[in-house]
N, C-alpha and C positions, 0 to 999 in steps of 0.2 A: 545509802539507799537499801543494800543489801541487808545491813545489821538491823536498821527499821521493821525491814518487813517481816525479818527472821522471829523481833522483839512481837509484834502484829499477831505470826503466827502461833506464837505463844503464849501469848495473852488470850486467843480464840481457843485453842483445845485446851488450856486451863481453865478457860468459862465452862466449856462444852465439860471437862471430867468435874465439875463441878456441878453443873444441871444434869448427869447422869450418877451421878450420889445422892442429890439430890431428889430424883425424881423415884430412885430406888430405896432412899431411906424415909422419904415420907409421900411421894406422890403418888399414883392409882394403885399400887399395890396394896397399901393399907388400907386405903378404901375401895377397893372395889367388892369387897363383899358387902360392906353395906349397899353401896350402887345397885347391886345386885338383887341383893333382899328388896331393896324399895322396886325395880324393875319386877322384879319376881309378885309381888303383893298387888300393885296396879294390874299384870299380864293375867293372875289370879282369877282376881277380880270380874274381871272381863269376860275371860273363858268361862265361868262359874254361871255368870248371865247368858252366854249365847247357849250352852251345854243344856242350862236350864228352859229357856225359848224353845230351843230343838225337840227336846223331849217331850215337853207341852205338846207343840205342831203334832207331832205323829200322834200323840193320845188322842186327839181332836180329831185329825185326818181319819183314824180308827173309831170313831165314836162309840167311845169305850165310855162308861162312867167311873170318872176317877177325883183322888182329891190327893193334895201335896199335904201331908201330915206337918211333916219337917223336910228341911233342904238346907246342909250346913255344907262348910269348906272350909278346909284347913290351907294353908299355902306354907310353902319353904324353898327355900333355892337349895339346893342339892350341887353341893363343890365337889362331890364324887362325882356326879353326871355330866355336871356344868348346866343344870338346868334346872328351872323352875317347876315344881313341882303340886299337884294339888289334889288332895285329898279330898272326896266328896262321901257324906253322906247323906241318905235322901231315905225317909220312910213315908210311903204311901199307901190309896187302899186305890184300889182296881177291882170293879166288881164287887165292892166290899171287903176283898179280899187284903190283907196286909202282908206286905212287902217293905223289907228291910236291905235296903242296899249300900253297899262302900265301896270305892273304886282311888284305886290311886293314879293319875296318867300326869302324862309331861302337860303343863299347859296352852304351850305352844304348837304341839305336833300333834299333842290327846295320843302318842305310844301310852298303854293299858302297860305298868306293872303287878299289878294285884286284881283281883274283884274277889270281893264276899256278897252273896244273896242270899237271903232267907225270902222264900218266896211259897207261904203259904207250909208245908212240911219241910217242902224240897230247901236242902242247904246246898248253894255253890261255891265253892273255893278256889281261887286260881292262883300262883303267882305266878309272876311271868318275868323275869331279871333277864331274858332273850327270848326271843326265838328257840332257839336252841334250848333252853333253859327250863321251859313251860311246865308245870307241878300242878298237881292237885294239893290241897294245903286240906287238914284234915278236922281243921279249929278255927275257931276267930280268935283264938288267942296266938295260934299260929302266922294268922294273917298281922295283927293287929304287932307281932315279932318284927313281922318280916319290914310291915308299913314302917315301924319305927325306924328303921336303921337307915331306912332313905331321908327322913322325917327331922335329922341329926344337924 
């Protein structure tokens, strides 16, 4: 009875060191960045529309006259950050006026790492990689540096 279950328990944690070789040499670690990516691209998506909704509401609420030129979105999941990440750019006129904007924020939470505005003269630059962190950026080609390396 003894030697049985000793046999038992060896046949159980040679399954077991086999489903964990197994799950280490092909299971959610090799896919979970694409998991990820598709999570990331759907979570994107979504935010892209509500961000978009929002900003409409308050133009309206302001009755301002305006018009959406363009309104694009970039997405990426970001394995530095562990977060999905979305890139928007939007050029519109307000008053006539044209306004060029890009903003890069987490999808999920909308943390702001960058903004570039062209608003009319005025150019605004920000990146933001903390709190702590916060720059004026002095280019869009500076931003558009900075964008990329998250963007990876």
């Amino acid at each position: 009875m003894i030697k049985r279950w000793s046999r038992i328990r060896s046949y159980a944690l040679a399954f077991a060191a086999i489903g964990v070789v197994i799950a280490f040499f092909d299971g959610p670690a090799r896919s979970e960045p694409a998991n990820e990516r598709a999570r990331c691209e759907t979570q994107a998506g979504s935010s892209f529309q509500e961000l978009t909704r929002e900003h409409v509401s308050v133009l309206e609420s302001l009755n301002l006259p305006f018009e959406i030129i363009s309104n694009q979105y970039q997405a990426a999941y970001s394995e530095k950050l562990s977060s999905c990440l979305l890139l928007i750019r939007k050029r519109m006129s307000i008053r006539r006026e044209i306004s060029d904007t890009s903003y890069l924020i987490d999808a999920t939470s909308r943390n702001m790492y960058a903004l570039y505005a062209v608003d009319g003269g005025a150019v605004s630059c920000m990146l933001i990689p903390s709190i702590k962190e916060t720059k004026a950026c002095k280019s869009r080609r500076e931003f558009d540096d900075f964008v990329g390396k998250y963007l990876k």
